[in-house]
C-alpha positions in Angstrom: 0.0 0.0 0.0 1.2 3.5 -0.4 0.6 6.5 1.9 0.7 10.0 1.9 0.4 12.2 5.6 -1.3 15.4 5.4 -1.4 18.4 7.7 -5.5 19.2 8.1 -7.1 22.2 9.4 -6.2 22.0 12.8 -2.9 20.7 12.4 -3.4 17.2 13.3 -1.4 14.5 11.2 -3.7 12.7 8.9 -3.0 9.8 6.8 -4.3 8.4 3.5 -3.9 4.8 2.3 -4.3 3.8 -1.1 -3.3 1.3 -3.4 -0.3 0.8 -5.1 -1.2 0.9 -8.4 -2.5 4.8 -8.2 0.3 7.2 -8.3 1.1 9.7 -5.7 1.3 12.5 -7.2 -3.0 11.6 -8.9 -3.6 11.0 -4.8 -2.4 14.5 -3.8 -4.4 16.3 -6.5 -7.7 14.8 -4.7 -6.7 15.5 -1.3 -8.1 18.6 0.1 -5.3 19.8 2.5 -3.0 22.2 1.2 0.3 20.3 3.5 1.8 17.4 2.8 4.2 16.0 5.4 5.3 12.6 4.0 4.5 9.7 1.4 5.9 6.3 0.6 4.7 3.0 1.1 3.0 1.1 3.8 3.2 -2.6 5.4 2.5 -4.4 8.3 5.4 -6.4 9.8 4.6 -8.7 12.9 1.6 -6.6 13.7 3.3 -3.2 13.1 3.4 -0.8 10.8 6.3 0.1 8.4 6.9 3.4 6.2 9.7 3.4 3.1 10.4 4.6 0.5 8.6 8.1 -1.2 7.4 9.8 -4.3 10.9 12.3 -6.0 7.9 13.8 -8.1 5.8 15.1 -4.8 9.5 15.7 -2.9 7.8 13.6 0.0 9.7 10.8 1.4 8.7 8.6 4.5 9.9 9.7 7.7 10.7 7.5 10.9 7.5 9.3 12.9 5.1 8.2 9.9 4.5 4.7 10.7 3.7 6.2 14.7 1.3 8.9 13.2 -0.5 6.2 11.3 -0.7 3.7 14.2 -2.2 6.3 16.4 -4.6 7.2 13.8 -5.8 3.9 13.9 -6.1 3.3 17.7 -8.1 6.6 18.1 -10.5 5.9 15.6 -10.8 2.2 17.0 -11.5 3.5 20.2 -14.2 6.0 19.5 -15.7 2.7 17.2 -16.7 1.8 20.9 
């Protein structure tokens, strides 16, 4: 999967996850943030997530923080699911 982080209105981290097959720079132009903090590519490894890689068109790379943005993500919307 690939990933790009975005910066919304309030200045929380928010991540998108798309497949890989759609370019990052055609994901970007949809997204209605005007920041972009990161992109690359997504994986789960033994239950966690991994960030590489990045898109040289967009000037985004992953960053070592990304794959903790995008867990937390997760476990906040999990826990207002409840």
């Amino acid at each position: 999967m690939k990933y790009i982080l975005c910066e919304d209105f309030s200045g929380q981290a928010i991540p998108f996850l798309f497949p890989d097959k759609v370019a990052h720079a055609d994901m970007r132009e949809q997204l209605p943030y005007a920041k972009a903090l990161a992109a690359g590519y997504i994986t789960l490894v033994e239950g966690r997530f991994v960030c590489s890689g990045g898109d040289a068109e967009l000037g985004l790379y992953a960053r070592p923080e990304d794959a903790e943005y995008i867990s937390l993500f997760f476990a906040r919307r999990s826990d207002s699911a409840l």
